[in-house]
C-alpha positions in Angstrom: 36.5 -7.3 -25.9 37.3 -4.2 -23.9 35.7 -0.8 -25.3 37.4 2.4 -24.6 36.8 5.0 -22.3 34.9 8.4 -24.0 37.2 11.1 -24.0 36.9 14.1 -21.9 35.8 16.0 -25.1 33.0 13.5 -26.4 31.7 13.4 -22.7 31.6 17.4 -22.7 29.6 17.4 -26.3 26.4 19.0 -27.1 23.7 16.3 -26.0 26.2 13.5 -25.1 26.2 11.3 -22.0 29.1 11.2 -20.2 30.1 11.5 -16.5 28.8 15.4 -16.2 25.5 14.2 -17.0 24.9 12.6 -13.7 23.5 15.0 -10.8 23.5 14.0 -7.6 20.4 15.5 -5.0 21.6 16.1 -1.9 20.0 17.1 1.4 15.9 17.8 0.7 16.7 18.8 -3.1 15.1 15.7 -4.0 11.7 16.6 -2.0 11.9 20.1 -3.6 12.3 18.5 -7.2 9.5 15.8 -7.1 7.4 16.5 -4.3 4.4 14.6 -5.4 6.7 11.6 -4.7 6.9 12.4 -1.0 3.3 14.5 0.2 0.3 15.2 -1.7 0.9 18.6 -3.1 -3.1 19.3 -3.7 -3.0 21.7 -0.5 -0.3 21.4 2.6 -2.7 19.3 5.0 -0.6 16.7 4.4 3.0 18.0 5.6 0.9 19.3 8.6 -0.3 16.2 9.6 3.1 14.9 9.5 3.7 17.1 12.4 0.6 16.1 14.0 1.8 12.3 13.8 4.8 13.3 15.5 2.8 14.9 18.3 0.8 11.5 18.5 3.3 9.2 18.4 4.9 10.8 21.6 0.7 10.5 23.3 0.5 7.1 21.5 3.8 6.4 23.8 2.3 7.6 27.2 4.1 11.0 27.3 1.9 13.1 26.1 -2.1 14.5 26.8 -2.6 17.4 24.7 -2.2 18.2 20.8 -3.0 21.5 20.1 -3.2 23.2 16.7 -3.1 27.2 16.0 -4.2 28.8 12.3 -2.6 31.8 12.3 -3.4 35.0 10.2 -0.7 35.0 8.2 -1.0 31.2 6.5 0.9 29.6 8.9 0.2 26.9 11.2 1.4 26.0 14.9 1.4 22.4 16.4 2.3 22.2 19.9 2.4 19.0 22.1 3.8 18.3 25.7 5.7 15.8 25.1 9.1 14.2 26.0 10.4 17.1 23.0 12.9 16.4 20.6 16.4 15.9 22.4 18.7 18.9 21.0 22.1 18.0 22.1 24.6 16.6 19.4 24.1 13.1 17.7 27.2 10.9 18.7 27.8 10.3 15.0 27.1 13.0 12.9 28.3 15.6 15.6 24.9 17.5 14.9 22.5 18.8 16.8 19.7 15.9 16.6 16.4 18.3 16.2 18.3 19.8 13.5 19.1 16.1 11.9 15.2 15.6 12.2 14.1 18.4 10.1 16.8 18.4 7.4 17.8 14.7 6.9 15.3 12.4 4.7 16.3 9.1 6.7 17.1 10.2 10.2 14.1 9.6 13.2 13.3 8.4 16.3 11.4 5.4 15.0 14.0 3.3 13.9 15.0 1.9 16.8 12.6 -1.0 17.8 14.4 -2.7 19.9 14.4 -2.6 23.7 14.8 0.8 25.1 13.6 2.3 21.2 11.9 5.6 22.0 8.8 4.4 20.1 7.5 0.8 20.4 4.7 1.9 18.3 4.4 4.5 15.7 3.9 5.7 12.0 6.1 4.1 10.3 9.8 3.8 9.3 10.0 5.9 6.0 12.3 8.4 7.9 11.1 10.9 5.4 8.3 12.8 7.7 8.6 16.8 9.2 11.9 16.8 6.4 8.9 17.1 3.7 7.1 19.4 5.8 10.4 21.4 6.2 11.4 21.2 2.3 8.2 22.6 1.3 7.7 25.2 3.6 8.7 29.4 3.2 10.3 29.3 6.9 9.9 26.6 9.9 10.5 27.4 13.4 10.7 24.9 15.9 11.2 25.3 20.0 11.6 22.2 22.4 11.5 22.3 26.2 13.4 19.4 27.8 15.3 19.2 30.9 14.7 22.5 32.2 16.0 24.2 29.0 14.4 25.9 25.7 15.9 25.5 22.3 14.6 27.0 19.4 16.0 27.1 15.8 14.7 28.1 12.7 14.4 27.4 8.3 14.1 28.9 5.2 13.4 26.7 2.0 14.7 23.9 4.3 18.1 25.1 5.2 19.0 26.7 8.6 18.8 30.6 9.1 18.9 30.4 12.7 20.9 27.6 14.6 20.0 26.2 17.7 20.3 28.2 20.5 19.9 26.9 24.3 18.9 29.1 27.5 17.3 28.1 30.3 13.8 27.9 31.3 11.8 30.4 33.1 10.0 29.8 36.2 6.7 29.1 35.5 7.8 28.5 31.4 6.2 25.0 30.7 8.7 21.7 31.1 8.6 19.6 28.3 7.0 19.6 24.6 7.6 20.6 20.8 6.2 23.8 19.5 6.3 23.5 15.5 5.5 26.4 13.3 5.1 26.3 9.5 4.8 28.3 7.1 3.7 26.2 4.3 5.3 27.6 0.3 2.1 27.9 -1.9 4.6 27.3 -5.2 4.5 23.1 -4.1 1.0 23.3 -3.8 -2.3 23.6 -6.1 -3.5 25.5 -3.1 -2.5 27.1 0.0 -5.4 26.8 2.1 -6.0 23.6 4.4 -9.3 21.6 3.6 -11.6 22.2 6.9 -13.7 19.2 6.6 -10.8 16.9 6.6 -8.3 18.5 8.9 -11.3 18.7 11.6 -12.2 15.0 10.6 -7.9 14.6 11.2 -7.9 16.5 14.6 -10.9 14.7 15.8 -10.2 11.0 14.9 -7.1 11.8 17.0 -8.5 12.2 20.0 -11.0 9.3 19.4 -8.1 7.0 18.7 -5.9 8.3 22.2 -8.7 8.2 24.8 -8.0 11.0 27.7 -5.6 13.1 25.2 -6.7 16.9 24.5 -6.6 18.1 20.9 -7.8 21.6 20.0 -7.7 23.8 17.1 -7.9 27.4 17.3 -8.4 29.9 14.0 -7.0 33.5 14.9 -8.9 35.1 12.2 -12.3 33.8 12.9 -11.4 33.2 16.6 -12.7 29.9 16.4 -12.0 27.4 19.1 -12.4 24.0 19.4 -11.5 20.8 21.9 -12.0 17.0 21.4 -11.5 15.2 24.2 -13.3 11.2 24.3 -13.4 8.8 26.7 -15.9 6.5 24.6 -13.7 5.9 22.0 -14.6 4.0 18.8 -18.3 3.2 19.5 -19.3 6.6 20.3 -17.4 7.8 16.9 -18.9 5.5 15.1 -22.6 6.0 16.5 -22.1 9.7 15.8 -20.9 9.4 12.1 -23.5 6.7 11.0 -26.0 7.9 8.3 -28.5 5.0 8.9 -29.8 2.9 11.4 -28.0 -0.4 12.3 -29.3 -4.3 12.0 -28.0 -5.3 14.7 -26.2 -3.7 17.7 -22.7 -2.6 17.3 -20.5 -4.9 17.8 -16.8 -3.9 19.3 -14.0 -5.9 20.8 -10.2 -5.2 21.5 -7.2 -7.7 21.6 -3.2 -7.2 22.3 -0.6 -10.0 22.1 1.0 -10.2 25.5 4.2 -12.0 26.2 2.9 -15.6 25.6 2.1 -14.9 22.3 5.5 -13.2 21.1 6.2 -16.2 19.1 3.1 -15.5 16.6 3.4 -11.6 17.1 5.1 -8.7 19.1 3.8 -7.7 22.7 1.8 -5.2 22.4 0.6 -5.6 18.6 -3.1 -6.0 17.9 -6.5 -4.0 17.1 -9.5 -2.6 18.4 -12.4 -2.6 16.3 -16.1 -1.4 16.0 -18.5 -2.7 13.2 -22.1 -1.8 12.2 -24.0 -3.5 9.8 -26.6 -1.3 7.9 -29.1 -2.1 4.6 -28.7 1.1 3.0 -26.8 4.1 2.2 -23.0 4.6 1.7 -21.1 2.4 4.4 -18.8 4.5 7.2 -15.6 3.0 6.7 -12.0 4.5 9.0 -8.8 2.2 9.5 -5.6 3.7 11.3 -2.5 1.9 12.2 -0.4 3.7 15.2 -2.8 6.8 14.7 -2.2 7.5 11.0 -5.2 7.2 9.2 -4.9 4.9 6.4 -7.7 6.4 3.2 -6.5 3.5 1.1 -7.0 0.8 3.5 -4.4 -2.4 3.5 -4.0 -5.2 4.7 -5.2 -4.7 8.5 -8.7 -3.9 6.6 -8.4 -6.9 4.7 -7.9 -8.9 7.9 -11.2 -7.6 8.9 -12.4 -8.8 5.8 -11.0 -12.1 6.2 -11.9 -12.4 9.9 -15.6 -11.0 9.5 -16.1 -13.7 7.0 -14.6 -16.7 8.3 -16.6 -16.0 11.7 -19.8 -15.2 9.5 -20.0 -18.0 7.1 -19.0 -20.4 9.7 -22.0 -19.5 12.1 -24.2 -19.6 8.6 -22.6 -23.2 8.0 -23.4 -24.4 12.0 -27.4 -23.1 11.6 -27.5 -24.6 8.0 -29.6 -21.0 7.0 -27.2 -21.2 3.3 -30.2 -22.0 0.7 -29.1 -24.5 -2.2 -27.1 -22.9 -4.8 -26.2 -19.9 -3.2 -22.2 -19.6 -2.4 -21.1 -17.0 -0.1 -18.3 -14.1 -0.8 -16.1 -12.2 1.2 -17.8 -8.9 -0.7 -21.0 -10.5 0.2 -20.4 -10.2 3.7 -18.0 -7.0 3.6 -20.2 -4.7 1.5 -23.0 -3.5 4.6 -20.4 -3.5 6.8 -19.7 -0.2 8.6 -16.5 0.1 10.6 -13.6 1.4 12.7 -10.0 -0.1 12.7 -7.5 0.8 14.4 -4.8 -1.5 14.5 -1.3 -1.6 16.6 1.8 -3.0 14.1 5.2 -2.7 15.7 6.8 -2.1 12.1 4.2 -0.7 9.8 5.1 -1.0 5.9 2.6 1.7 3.9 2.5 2.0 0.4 3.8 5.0 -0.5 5.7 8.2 1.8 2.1 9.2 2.5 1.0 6.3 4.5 -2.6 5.9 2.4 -2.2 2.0 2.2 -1.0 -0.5 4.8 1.3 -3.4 3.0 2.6 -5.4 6.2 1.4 -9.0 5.4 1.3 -9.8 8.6 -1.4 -7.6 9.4 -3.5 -9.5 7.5 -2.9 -13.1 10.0 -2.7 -10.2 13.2 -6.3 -9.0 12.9 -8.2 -12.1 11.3 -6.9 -14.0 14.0 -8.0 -11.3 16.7 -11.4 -10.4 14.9 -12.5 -14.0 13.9 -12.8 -15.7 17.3 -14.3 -12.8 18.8 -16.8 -12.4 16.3 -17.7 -16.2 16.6 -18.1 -15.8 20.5 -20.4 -13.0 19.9 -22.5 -14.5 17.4 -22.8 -17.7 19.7 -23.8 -15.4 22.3 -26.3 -13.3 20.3 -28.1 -16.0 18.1 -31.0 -13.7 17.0 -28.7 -11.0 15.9 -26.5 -13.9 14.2 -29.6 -14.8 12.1 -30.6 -11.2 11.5 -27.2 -10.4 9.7 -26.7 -14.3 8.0 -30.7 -13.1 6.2 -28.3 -9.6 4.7 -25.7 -11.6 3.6 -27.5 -14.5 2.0 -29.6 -11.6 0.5 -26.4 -9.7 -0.8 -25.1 -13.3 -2.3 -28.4 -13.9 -4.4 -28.0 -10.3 -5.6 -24.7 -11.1 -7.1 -25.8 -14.5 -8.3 -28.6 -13.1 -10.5 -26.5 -9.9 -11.9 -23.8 -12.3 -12.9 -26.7 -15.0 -14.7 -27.9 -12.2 -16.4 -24.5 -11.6 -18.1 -24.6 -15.4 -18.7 -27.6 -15.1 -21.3 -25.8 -12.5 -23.2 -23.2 -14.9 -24.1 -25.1 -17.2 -26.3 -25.0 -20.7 -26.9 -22.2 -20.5 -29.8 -19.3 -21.1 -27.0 -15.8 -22.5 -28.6 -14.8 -26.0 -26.3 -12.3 -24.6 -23.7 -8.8 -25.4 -23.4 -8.0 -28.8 -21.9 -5.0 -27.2 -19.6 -7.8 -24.5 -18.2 -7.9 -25.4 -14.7 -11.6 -23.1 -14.5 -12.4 -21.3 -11.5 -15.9 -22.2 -10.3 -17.3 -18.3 -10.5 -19.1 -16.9 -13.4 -18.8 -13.1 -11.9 -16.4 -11.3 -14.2 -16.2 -8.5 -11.4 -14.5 -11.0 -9.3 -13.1 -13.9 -12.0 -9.2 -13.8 -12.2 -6.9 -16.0 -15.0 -3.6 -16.0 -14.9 -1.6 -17.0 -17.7 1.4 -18.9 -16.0 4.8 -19.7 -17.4 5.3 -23.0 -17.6 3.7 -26.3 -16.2 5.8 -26.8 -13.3 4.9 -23.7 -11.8 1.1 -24.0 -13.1 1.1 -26.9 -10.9 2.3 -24.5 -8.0 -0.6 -22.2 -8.9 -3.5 -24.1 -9.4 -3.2 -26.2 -5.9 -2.4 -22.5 -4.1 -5.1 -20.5 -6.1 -9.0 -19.6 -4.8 -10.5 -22.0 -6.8 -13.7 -19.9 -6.5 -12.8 -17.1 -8.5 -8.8 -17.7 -9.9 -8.3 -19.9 -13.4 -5.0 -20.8 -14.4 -3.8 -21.4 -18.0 -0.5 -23.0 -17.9 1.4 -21.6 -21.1 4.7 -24.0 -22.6 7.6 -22.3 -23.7 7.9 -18.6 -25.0 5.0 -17.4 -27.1 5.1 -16.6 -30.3 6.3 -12.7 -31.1 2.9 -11.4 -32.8 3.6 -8.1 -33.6 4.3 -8.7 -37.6 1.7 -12.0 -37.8 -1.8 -11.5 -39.5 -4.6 -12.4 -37.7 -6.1 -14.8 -39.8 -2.5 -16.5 -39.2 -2.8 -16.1 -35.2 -4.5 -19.8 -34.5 -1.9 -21.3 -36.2 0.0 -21.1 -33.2 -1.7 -23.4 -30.0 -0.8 -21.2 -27.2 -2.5 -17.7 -28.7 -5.4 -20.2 -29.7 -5.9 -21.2 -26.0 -5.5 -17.7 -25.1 -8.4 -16.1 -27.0 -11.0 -19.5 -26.0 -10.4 -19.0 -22.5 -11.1 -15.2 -22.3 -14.0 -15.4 -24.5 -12.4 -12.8 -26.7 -11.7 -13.1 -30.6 -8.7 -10.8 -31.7 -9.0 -7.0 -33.2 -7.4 -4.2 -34.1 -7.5 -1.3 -32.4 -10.3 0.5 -34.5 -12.4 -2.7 -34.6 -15.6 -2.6 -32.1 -15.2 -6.3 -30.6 -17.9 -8.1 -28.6 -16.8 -8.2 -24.8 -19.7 -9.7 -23.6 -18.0 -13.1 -24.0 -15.0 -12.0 -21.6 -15.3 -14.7 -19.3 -12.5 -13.0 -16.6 -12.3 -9.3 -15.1 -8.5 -9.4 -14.7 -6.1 -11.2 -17.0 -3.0 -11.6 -15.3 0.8 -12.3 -16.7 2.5 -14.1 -14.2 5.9 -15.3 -15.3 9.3 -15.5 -13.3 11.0 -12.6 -11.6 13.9 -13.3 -14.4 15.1 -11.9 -17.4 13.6 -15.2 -19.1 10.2 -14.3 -17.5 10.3 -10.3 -18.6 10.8 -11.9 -21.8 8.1 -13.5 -22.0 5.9 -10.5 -20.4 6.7 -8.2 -23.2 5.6 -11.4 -25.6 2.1 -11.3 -23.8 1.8 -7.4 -23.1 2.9 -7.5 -27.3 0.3 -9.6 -28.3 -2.3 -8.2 -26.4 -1.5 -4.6 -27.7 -1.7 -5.7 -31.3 -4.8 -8.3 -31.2 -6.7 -7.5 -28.2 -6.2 -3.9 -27.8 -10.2 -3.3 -26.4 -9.0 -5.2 -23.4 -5.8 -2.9 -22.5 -7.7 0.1 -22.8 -10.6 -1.4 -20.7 -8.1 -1.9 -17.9 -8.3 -5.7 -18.0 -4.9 -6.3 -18.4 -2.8 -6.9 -15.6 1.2 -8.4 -14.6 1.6 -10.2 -11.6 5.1 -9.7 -9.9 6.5 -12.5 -7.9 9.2 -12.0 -5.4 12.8 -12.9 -6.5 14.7 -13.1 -2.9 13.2 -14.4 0.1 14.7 -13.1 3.4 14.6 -15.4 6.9 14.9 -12.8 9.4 16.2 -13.5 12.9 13.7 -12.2 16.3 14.8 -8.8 16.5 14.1 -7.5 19.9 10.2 -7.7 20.1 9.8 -8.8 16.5 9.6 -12.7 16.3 11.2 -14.5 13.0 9.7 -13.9 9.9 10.0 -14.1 6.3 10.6 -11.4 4.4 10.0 -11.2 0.6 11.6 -8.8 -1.9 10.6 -8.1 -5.5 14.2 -7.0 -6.3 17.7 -6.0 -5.8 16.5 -2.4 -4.7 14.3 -3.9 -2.2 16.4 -6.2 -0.8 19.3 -4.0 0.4 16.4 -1.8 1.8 15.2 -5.1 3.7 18.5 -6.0 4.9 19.4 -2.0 6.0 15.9 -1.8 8.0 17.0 -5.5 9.3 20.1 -4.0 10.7 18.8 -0.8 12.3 16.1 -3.3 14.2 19.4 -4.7 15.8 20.0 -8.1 13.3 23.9 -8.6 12.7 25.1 -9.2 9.5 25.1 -13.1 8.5 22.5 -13.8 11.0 19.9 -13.8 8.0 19.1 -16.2 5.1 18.8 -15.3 1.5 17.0 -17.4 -1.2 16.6 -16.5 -4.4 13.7 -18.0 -6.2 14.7 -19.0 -9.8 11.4 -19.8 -10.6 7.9 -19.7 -10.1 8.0 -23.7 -9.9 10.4 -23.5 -6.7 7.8 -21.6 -5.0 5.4 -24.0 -2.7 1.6 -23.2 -3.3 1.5 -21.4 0.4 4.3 -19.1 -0.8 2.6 -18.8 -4.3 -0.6 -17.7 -2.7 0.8 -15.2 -0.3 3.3 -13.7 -2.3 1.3 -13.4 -5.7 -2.0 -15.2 -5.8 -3.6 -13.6 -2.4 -5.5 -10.1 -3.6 -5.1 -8.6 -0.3 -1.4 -9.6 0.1 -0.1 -9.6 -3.8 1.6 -7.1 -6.0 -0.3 -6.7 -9.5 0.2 -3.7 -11.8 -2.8 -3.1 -14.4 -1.2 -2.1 -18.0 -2.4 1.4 -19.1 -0.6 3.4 -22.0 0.7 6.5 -19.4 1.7 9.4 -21.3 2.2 8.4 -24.8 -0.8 8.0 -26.9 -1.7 4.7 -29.0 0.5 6.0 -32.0 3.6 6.7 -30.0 2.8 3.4 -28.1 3.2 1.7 -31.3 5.9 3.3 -33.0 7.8 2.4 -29.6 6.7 -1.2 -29.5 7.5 -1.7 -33.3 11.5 -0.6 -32.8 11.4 -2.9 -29.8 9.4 -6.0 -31.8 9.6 -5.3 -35.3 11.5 -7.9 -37.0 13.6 -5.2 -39.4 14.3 -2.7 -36.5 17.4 -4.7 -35.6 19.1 -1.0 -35.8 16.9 0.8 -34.3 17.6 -1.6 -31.2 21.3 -1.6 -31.3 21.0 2.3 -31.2 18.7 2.2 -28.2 21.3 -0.5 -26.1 24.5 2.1 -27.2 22.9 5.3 -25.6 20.7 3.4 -22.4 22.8 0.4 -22.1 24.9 1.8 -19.2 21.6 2.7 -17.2 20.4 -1.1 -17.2 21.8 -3.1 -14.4 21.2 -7.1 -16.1 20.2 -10.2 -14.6 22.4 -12.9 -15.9 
């Protein structure tokens, strides 16, 4: 049945929705209107370190040896480097100057272009977002490049151009090459205006740690405060200098590139260096960076690390049989006295996020274990002693976390109901590390249970859709097999959300809903997420509850330049297209890829289960909280969506926010 089209006068109506109520952001408005979605807007160190990259990519690229930074009097902030400078002549498409293009578009950059003859091999990412903040959220930006034996400068306000480029010719004596950025940064996007010393001299100085040979100083004009950084020892010396306590063992360091021979596994030229100290006390010194940006929230190079450290570790344990009976060895037994420096080399960095906090690249996960591990092993091969020395920590760190987690045991009682017989159990009793995901499905619990850690991840396989429980009394809830299985296997009898339940039976820190990236498997999310809002309430607002997401397309990627093939997995439509656009600007032709779409968890092998979903270093897994509505709002929302006489209520809520829901069908 065709509907018709809202006339001109309904669409124009007080509070109606009609096509005058869609606003399109153009240029930086949308950095202007939600900046927090772009920079951290606690102070502007942030947008000034996004300057700073830029300076270090172009030293990271061997065209540059000094970063220097100037806090002026009046708030504002000068970075200056001598590098190749931005080119200012006019971009062959947009008929633009290009250093205005840089500082004005949100997807325009230099680091784009991978391929052969890209102007940055390595660098901090691909967002294309970068100095186009800093310029947004600034009062006025002025910018001067020498290149070629000319000068151009050009200035902003509020992010649009007061002063256009203008060219003249340099000066004898005037320097040759470089990019001068000044900044005025606008206090109104910020909670304040001043810049954090502590971590903009901890910024300045890993720099030049990171890029032995390169210069960075920092000069304050009020207090006339200079200072240089300038290393040639690199990592150690950085992290002998920052340690609070004395190390077990000597410091142990090693370095490793892929060269040509090895482009089939990774790029030329991608790889790590690495420093690690392992002390029996005090807070440990942890630092990653990929391509110089300093990443706070780790990733996945850190987890590689992790993975690497342990594989090298437990093995050498395994070889001098020094495990005592009983005792099983953890990653986080081996990870948590570890003291350490990262900084790996990724030709095309994925971060979490615009501000480049977390590392997501799966791949740097299989780049650095594979680096770290073997060089770890030689060393501890090499350096017996010191390989016994730091086994006696890590055995001693594994029978900490033994006993803590037997003491939780005891609390639980003897009164335990018989556990479901389609529990596949993990072998852990650590609820700090114990995982169970409730799977849709047996076909893809199969999948899950041979992919899974059986150490520390259950699976429950669940048949069919569960049962809607938001109108069913409790007493009535065991009726039903599947919610029965449910509450055995956590350890947890249902409530209400006044009730005080007993959690000390929780058998698993994280429950996890993993269905199918489908509408079918959303379905059945909201089921789950409805249930355990109205019967186990204690455990959403203790942050156990979690929803897996599972890719839905699977991309196989051609070699693009220096990038081998891969494959690429995308949670969505929206990420897709962004996979395929960043496919094409690293020189891949259209068709020369292969899409799959997964329409199930049960096509999935366990490999791609595991690295996709299962893997905690690799996965995507959002914890349920309540955001900004309290519990009574929460439940008045959940009630028109569940509530079995609402059925009007509904139809309302698809007429006004149909039109903004793409479907799946």
């Amino acid at each position: 049945m065709a509907s018709k089209a809202p006339s001109q006068t309904q669409s124009s109506a007080a509070g109606s929705y009609g096509e005058g109520s869609i606003r399109v952001l153009k240029g930086l408005e949308p950095v202007k209107q939600r900046p927090g979605m772009y920079t951290r807007t606690g102070n502007p160190l942030h947008t000034i370190q996004e300057v700073i990259d830029n300076a270090a990519d172009e030293a990271l690229a061997g065209f540059g040896k000094k970063i220097d930074l100037v806090q002026h009097g009046d708030g504002s902030v000068t970075v200056s480097d001598d590098g190749r400078g931005i080119p200012f002549g006019l971009h062959p498409e947009e008929g633009v100057s290009v250093v205005e293009i840089v500082f004005t578009r949100l997807h325009a950059g230099g680091k784009f272009d991978k391929g052969s003859g890209g102007a940055y091999s390595f660098s901090g990412g691909l967002h294309g977002v970068g100095v186009s903040v800093t310029n947004a959220l600034a009062k006025r930006l002025e910018v001067t490049v020498w290149r070629d034996g000319q000068v151009a400068s050009l200035a902003f306000e509020g992010g649009d151009v007061v002063e256009p480029v203008s060219i003249r010719r340099a000066e004898r004596g005037e320097r040759k090459q470089g990019t001068s950025v000044r900044v005025w940064p606008d206090a109104k996007y910020f909670e304040s205006a001043e810049l954090p010393k502590g971590e903009l001299l901890h910024l300045l100085r890993s720099k030049a740690v990171l890029m032995p040979g390169v210069t960075v100083t920092l000069k304050n004009e009020k207090s006339g405060e200079l200072l240089t950084w300038v290393y040639q020892g690199g990592l150690r010396d950085y992290l002998l200098q920052t340690l609070q306590f004395d190390a077990l063992i000597p410091l142990i360091e090693g370095a490793q590139y892929a060269g040509r021979a090895e482009t089939e596994n990774f790029a030329e030229g991608e790889g790590a260096a690495w420093v690690l100290a392992f002390t029996e006390e005090g807070a440990p010194v942890r630092e990653s960076y990929v391509n110089l940006i300093p990443t706070v929230a780790g990733g996945t190079h850190e987890s590689g690390l992790k993975d690497g450290l342990f594989g090298a570790i437990k093995g050498f344990i395994e070889m001098h049989s020094l495990l005592p009976k009983g005792v099983k060895l953890m990653p986080d037994d081996v990870f948590s006295r570890a003291n350490f420096v990262l900084s790996a080399k990724v030709l095309d960095p994925q971060f979490q996020g615009q501000t480049k906090e977390r590392l997501n690249s799966r791949d740097a996960l299989r780049l650095v274990s594979s680096y770290v591990k073997p060089s770890l092993e030689l060393w501890l091969n090499q350096h017996v002693e010191h390989g016994k020395k730091l086994a006696e920590l890590v055995i001693k760190q594994a029978q900490t976390r033994q006993r803590a987690s037997q003491k939780v045991e005891k609390r639980k009682g003897s009164g335990v109901a018989v556990l479901p017989g389609k529990l596949t159990d993990c072998e852990s009793r650590d609820i700090l590390h114990n995982e169970i995901f409730l799977v849709e499905g047996d076909s893809a619990g199969g999948s899950a249970k041979m992919g899974r850690n059986k150490e520390t991840q259950a699976i429950l396989p669940l048949r069919g859709k569960v049962l809607n429980t938001w109108e069913v009394e409790r007493d009535r809830l065991f009726a039903n097999n599947e919610i029965h299985d449910i509450s055995v296997a956590l350890g947890v009898d249902p409530h209400g959300k006044n009730d005080s339940p007993d959690l000390s039976g929780l058998r698993y820190g994280k429950v996890c809903i993993l269905s199918d990236a489908d509408v079918d498997g959303s379905h059945i999310q909201v089921l789950l997420l409805t249930l355990f809002f109205r019967h186990f309430p204690k455990l959403v607002e203790t942050g156990h509850v979690y929803v897996a997401r599972p890719p839905l397309y699977r991309v196989d990627a051609p070699a693009r330049g220096k990038k081998p093939p891969a494959k690429i997995y995308a949670l969505d439509e929206g990420e897709l297209g962004a996979t395929l656009d960043k496919l094409r600007k690293e020189g891949a032709r259209d068709g020369s890829w292969s899409i799959s779409r997964f329409k199930g968890l049960g096509e999935m092998s366990a490999l791609q289960l595991w690295d996709t979903t299962l893997n905690p270093e690799t996965r995507r897994l959002s914890r349920i909280v309540y955001g900004q509505l309290d519990l009574g709002q929460t439940e008045t929302a959940i009630n028109k969506l569940m509530g079995k006489g609402e059925a009007a209520s509904r139809r309302e809520l698809m007429e006004i926010h149909g039109d903004s829901v793409e479907v799946d069908v």
